[in-house]
TILOTOR-317160 format. One record per residue: chain; x, y, z of N, C-alpha, C in turn. Coordinates in steps of 0.1 Angstrom, whole numbers, plus 5000, padded with zeros to 4 digits. Layout:
// TILOTOR-317160
  nufi  n_px  n_py  n_pz  ca_px  ca_py  ca_pz  c_px  c_py  c_pz
     A     X     Y     Z      X      Y      Z     X     Y     Z
...
END
This chain:
// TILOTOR-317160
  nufi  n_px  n_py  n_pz  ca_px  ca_py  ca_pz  c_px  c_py  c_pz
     A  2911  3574  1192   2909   3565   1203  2895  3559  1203
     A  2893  3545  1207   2879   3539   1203  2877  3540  1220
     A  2860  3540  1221   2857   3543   1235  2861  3553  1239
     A  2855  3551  1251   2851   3565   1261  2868  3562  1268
     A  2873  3573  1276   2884   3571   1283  2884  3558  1297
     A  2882  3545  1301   2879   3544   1313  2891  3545  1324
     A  2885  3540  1332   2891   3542   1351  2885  3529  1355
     A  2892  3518  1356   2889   3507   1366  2891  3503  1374
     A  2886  3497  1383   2891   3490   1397  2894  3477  1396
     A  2898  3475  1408   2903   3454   1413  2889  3447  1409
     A  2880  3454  1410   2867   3444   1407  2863  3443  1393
     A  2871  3447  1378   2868   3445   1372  2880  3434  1364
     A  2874  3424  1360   2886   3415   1353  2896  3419  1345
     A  2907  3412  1346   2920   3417   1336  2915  3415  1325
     A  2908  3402  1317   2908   3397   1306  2895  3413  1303
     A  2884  3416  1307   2880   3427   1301  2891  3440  1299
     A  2896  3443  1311   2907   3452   1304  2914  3453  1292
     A  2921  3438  1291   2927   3435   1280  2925  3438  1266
     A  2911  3435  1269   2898   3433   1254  2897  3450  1253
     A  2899  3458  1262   2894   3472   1261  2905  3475  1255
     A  2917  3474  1264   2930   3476   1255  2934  3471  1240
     A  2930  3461  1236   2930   3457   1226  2924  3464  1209
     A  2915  3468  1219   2907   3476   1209  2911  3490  1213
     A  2918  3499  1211   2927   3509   1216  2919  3517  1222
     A  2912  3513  1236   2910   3524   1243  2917  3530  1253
     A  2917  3536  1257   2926   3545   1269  2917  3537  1282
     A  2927  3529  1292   2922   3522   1304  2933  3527  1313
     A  2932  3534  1324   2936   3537   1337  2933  3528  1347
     A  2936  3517  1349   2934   3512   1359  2940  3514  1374
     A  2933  3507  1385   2932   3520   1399  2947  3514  1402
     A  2946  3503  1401   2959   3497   1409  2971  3499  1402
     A  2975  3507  1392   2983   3511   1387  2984  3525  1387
     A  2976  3532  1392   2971   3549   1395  2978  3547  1412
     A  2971  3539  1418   2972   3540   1434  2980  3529  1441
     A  2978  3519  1436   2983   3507   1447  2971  3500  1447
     A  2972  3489  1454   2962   3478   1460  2953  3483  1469
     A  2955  3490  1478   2945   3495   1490  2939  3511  1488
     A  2937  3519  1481   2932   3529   1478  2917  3530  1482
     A  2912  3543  1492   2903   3546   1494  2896  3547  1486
     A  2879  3540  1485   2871   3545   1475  2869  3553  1469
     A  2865  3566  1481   2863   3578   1480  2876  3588  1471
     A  2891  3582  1474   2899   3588   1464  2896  3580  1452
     A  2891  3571  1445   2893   3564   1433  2884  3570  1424
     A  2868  3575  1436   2861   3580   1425  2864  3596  1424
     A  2872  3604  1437   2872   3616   1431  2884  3618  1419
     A  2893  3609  1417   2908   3609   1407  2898  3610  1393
     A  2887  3598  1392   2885   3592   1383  2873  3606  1377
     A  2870  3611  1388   2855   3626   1381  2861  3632  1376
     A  2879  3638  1382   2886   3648   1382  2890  3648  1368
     A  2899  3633  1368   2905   3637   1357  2895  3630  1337
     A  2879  3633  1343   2870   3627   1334  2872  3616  1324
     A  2877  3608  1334   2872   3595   1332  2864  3584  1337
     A  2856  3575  1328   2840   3570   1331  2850  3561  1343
     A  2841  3557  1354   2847   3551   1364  2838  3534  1363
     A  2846  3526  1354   2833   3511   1355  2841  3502  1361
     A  2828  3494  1367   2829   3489   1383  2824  3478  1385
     A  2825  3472  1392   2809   3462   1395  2809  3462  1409
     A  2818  3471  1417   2817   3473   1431  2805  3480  1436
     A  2799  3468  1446   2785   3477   1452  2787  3494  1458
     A  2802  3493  1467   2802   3502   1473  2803  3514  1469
     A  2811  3512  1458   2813   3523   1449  2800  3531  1441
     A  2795  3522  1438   2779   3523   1437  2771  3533  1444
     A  2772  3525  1456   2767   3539   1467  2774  3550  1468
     A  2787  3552  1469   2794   3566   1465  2786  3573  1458
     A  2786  3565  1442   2778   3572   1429  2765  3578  1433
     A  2761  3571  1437   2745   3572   1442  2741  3584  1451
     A  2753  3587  1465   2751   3599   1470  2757  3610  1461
     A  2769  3607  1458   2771   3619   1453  2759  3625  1440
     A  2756  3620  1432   2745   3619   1422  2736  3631  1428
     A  2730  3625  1439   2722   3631   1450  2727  3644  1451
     A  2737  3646  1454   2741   3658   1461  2746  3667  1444
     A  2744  3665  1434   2742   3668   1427  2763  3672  1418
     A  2771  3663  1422   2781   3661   1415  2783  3655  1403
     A  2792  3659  1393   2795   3657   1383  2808  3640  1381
     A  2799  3634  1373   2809   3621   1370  2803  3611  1359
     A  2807  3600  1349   2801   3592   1348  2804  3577  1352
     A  2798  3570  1353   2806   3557   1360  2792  3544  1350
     A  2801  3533  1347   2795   3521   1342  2795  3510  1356
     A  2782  3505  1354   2786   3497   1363  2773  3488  1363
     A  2774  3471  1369   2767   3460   1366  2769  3454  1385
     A  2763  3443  1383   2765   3441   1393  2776  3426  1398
     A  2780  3423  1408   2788   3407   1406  2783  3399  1399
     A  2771  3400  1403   2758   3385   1402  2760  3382  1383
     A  2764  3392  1375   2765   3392   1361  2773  3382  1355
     A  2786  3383  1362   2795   3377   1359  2789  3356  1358
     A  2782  3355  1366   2779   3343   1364  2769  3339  1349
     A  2767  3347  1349   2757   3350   1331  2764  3357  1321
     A  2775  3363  1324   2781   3368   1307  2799  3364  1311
     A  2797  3365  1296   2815   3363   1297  2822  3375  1295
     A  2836  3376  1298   2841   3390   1295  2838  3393  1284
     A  2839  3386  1272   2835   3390   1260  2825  3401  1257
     A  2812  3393  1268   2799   3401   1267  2804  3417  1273
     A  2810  3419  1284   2811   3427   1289  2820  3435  1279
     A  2828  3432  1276   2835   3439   1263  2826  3442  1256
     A  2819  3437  1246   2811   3441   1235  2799  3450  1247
     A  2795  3449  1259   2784   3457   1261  2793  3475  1266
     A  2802  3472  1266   2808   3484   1268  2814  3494  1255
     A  2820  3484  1244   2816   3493   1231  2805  3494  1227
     A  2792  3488  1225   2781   3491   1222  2779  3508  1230
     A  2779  3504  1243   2774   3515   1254  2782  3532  1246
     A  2799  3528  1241   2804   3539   1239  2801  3545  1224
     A  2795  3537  1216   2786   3538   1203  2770  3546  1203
     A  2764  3545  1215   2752   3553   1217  2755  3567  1217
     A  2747  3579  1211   2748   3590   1208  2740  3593  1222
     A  2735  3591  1228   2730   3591   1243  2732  3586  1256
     A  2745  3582  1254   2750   3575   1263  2753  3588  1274
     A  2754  3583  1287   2756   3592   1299  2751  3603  1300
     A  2736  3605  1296   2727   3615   1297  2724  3612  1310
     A  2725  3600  1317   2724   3599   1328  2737  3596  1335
     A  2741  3604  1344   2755   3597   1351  2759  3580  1350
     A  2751  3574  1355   2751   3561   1356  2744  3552  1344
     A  2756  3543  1338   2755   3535   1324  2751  3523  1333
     A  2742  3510  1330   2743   3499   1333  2739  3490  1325
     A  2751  3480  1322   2752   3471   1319  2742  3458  1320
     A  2735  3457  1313   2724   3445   1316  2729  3432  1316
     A  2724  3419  1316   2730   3407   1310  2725  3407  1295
     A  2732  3395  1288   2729   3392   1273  2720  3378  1276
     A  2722  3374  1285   2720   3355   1286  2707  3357  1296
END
């Protein structure tokens, strides 16, 4: 399998999915795990549980990550922010997410983020 396993949400584009799929990785997406309306808080405990990286570009989720982090829980999650999308194309976002699963040090920190290319 190429890539890490992910877990996405409604805030990540189909056409990135696609491109992840394409390239055979294993993608769980939430709205096909849960429905349309699923609690945060269950999206990221499904996603720790069953160890897969949780990528996002939801603020809120973010802050989830963030306390829990704090409180010293186990997870990894990718994540960028909206504002990206106006500077990269899914493409980028695809290639910056196999790059990310190509690092021999990737998720030494819980939290992977996605910079811009442009």
């Amino acid at each position: 399998m190429a890539g890490f396993p992910a877990f996405t949400d409604n805030h990540v584009r189909q056409q990135i999915v696609e491109g992840l799929l394409r390239g055979g990785w294993k993608v769980v997406r939430s709205v096909d795990a849960f429905g349309e309306a699923e609690d945060d808080d269950v999206l990221f405990d499904y996603a720790a549980k069953e160890g897969l990286v949780f990528v996002t570009c939801d603020e809120k989720i973010h802050a989830i990550a963030n306390a829990r982090l704090k409180a010293g829980e186990a997870f990894r999650m990718v994540f960028w922010p909206q504002a990206h999308h106006a500077r990269m194309s899914d493409g980028d976002f695809v290639r910056a997410l196999v790059e990310l699963s190509e690092k021999p040090d990737a998720f030494c920190y819980a939290i992977e983020y996605i910079k811009p290319t442009r």
